[in-house]
C-alpha positions in Angstrom: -12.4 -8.6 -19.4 -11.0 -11.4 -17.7 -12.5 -14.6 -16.1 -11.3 -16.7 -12.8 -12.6 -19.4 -11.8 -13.2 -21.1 -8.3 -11.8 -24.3 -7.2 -14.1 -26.3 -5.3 -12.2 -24.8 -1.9 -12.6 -21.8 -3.0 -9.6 -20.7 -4.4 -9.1 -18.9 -7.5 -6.3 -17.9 -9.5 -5.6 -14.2 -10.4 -5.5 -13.7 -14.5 -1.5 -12.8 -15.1 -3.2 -9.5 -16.6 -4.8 -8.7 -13.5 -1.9 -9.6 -11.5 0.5 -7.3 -13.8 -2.2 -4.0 -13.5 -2.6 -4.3 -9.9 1.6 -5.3 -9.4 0.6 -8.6 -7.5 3.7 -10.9 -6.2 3.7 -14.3 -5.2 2.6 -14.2 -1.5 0.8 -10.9 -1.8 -1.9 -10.7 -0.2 -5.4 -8.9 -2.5 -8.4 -6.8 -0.8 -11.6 -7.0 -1.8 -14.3 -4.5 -0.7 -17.6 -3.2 -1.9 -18.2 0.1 -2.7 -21.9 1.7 -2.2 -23.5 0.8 -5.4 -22.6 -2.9 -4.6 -19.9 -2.9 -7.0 -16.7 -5.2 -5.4 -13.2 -3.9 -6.4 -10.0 -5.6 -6.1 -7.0 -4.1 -4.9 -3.2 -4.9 -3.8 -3.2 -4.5 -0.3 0.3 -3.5 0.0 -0.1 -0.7 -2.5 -3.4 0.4 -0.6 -1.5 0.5 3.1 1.1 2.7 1.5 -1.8 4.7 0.4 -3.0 5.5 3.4 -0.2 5.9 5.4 1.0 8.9 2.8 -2.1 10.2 3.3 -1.9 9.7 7.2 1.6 11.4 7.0 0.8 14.4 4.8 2.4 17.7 5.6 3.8 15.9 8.9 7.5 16.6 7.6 6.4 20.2 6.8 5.1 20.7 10.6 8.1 19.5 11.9 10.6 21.8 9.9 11.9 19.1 7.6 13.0 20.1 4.2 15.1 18.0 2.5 18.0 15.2 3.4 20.0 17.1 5.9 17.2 17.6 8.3 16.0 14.0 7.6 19.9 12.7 8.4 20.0 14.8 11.3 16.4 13.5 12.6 18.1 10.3 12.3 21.5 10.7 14.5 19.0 12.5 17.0 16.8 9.5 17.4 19.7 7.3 16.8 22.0 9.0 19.5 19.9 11.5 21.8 19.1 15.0 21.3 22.6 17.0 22.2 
């Protein structure tokens, strides 16, 4: 278990454990949310946007036909320089 404490401005600082486990960097910002048996949970926020955008984008390169790199590069020169 570890303990933080809160500066009168309510600040606290994240134990160097904590910030390790959860892969926190200076400037990172941390989410806090409650789940529905009141418990709060603390989480990178970075790490959880990533999350959801790989759920978001499940299967989307499947529906549109993409395998592996060479349909990703030529994805790329089509966006980069218009559909032939």
């Amino acid at each position: 278990m570890n303990l933080a404490k809160i500066s009168a401005n309510g600040q606290i600082t994240v134990p160097v454990e904590i910030r390790r486990l959860l892969d926190l960097k200076s400037g990172d910002k941390i989410l806090f949310y409650q789940k529905q048996n009141g418990e709060v949970v603390v989480s990178n926020a970075s790490a959880q946007a990533i999350r959801r955008a790989q759920t978001a984008f499940a299967g989307a390169a499947e529906a549109m036909g993409i395998s592996g790199e060479e349909d990703v590069q030529t994805l790329v020169e089509e966006v980069r320089y218009g559909k032939d």
